[in-house]
C-alpha positions as CSV (number, residue, x, y, z in Angstrom):
1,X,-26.1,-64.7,109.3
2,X,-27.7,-61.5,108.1
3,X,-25.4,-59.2,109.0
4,X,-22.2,-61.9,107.5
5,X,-24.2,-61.2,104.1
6,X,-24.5,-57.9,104.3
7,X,-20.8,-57.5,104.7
8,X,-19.5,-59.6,102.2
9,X,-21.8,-56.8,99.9
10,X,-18.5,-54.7,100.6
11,X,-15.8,-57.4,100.5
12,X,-13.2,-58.2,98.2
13,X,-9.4,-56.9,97.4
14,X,-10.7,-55.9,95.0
15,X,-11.7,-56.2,91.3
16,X,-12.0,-53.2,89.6
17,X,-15.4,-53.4,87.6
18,X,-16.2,-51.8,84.7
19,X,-19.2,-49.9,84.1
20,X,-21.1,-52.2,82.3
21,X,-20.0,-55.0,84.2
22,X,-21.0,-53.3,88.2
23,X,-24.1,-52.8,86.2
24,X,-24.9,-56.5,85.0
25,X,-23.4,-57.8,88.6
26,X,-26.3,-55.7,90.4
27,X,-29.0,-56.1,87.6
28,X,-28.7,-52.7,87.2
29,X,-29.8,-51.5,83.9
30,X,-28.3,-48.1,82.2
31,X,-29.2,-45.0,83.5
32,X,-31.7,-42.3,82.3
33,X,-33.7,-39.1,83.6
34,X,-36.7,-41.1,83.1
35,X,-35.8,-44.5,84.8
36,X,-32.8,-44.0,87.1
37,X,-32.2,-46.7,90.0
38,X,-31.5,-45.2,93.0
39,X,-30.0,-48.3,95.7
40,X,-30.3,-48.6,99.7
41,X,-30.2,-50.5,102.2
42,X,-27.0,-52.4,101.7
43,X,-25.8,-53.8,98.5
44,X,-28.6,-52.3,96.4
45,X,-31.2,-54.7,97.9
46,X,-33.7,-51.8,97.4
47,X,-33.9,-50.3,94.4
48,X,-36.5,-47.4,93.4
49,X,-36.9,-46.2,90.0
50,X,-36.7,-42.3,89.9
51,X,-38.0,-40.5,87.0
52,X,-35.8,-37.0,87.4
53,X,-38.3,-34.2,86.7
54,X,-36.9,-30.9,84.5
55,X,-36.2,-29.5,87.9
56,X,-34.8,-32.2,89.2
57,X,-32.3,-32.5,86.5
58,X,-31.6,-28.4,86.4
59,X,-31.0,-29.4,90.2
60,X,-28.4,-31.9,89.5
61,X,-26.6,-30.6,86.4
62,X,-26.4,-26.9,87.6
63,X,-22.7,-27.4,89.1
64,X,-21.9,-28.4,85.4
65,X,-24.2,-25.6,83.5
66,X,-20.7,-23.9,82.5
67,X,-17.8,-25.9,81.3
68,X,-15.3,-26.6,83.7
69,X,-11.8,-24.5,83.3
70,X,-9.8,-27.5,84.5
71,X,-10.0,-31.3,85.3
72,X,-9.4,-30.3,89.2
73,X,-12.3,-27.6,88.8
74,X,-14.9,-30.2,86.8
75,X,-14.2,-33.1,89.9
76,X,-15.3,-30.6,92.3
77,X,-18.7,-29.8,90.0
78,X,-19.1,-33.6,89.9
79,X,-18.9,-33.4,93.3
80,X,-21.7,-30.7,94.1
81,X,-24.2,-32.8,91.5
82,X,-23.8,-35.7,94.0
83,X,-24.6,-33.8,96.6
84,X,-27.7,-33.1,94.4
85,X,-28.7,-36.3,93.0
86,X,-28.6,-37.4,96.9
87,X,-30.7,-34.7,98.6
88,X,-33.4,-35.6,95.4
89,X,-32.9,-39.4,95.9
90,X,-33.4,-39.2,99.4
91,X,-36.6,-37.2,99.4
92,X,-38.3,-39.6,97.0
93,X,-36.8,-42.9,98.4
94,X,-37.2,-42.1,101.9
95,X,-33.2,-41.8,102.9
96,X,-32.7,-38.6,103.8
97,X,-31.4,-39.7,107.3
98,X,-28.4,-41.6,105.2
99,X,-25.3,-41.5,107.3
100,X,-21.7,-41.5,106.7
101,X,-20.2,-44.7,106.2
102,X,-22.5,-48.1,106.8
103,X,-25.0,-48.3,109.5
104,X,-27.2,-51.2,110.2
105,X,-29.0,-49.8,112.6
106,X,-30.6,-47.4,110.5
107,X,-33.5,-48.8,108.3
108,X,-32.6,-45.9,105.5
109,X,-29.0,-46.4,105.3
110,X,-27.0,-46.8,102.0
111,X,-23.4,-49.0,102.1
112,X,-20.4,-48.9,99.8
113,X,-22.3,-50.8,97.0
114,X,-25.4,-48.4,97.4
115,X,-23.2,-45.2,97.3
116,X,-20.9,-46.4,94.5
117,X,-24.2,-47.6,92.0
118,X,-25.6,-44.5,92.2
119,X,-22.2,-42.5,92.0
120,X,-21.6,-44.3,88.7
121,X,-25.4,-44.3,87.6
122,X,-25.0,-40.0,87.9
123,X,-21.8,-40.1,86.2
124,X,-22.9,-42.1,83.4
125,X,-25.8,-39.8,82.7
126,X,-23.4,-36.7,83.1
127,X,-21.3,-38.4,80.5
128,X,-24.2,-39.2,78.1
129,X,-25.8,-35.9,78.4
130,X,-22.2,-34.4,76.9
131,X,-22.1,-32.5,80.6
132,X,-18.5,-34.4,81.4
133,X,-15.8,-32.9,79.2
134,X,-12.4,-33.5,81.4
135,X,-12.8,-37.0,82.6
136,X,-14.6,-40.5,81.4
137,X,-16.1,-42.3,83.6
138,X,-14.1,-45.6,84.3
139,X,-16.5,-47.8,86.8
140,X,-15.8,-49.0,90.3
141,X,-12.9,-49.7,91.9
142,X,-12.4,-51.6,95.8
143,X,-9.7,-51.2,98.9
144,X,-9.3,-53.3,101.5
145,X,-8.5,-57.3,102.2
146,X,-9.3,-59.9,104.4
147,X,-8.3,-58.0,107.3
148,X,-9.3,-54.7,106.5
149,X,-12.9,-53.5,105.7
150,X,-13.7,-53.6,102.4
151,X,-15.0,-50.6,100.8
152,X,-15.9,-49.3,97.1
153,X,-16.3,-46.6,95.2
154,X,-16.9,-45.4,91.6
155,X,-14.0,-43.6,89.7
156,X,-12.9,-41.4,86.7
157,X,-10.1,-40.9,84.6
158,X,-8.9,-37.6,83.1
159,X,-8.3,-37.2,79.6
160,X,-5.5,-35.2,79.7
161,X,-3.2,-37.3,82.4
162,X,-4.8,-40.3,82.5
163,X,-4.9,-40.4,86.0
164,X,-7.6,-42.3,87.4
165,X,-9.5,-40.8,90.5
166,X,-12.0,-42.2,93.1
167,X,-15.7,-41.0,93.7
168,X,-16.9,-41.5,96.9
169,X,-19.7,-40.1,98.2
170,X,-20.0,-42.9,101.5
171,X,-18.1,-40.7,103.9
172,X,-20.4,-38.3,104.5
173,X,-24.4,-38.1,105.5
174,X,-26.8,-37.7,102.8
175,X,-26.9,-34.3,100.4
176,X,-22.9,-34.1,101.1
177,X,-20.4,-33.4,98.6
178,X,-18.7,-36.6,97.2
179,X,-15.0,-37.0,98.0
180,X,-12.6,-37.1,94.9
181,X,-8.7,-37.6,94.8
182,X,-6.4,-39.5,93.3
183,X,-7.0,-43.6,93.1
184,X,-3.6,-44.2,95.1
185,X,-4.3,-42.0,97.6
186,X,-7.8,-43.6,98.0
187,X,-6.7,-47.1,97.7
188,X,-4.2,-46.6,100.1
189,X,-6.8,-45.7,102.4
190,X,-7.2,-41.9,102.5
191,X,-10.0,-41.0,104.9
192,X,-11.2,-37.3,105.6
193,X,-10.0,-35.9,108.4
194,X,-11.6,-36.4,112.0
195,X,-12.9,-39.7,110.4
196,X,-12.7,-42.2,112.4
């Protein structure tokens, strides 16, 4: 029965949630360097507070100290300060040994849900701290169906084109760069290669 719940934490075809509303869903409330939730262990079940020191924030936002030349080159900033904010979350919270994708035999594992709530939780700070000037965040968007598995993950859309990308920082162990490509190409089930 356990592990039927923690699945249905990833399920659905999919409603796109808004920012505010993943937030309210999870009881998550709006980010800040002094009270940031950082989820694990499968649908945000556990959720430490982490107050993100001067260092810890020079840490994260470095990628972005400049302002990006293009949309394509401010994604792949975005990307690095994920990598951050999850090298710094998993020191304090205990889940460094984070692997790709969702494990349940790993007592310091983070999901879909996990790795999408504090995707959009760093790119809502970025956004408010002014350090996002290509893209706005949108929230979180799903794939999969009743016969697929399910999977989330947060998402932006760039100013100029309004195309909306996907965020996804579940492929890969912890400290990783997130992924980030177009929504289609995401929602049609775009995995990196050798991913199996």
């Amino acid at each position: 029965m356990a592990t039927l719940l923690l699945l249905t934490g990833c399920a659905g075809q999919l409603v796109v949630s808004k920012s505010d509303a993943f937030l309210q869903k999870y009881d998550l409330p709006e980010p800040s360097m002094e009270a940031f939730v950082y989820c694990h262990d499968h649908g945000c079940r556990e959720r430490p507070v982490l107050s993100l020191t001067g260092a810890d924030w020079d840490r994260i936002k470095g990628p972005l100290a400049e302002k990006a030349n293009s949309p394509a080159e401010e994604r792949g900033n975005l990307a690095r300060a994920m990598a951050e904010l999850e090298k710094i979350g998993g020191e304090a919270t205990g889940t460094t040994a984070d692997r790709a994708r969702t494990a349940f035999d790993n007592d310091h594992q983070l999901d879909c849900i996990d790795e999408s709530a504090n995707a959009l939780g760093l790119l809502l700070l970025l956004q408010q701290q002014g350090l996002i000037h290509h893209h706005r965040v949108e929230g979180v968007e799903g794939r999969g169906g009743a016969f697929e598995w399910p999977h989330f993950a947060a998402s932006l859309k760039e100013v100029a084109s309004g195309e909306v990308f996907a965020f996804d920082s579940w492929f890969h162990d912890n400290g990783a760069e997130a992924e980030v490509m177009p929504l289609p190409v995401w929602k049609a089930g775009w995995n990196p290669p050798g991913f199996d």
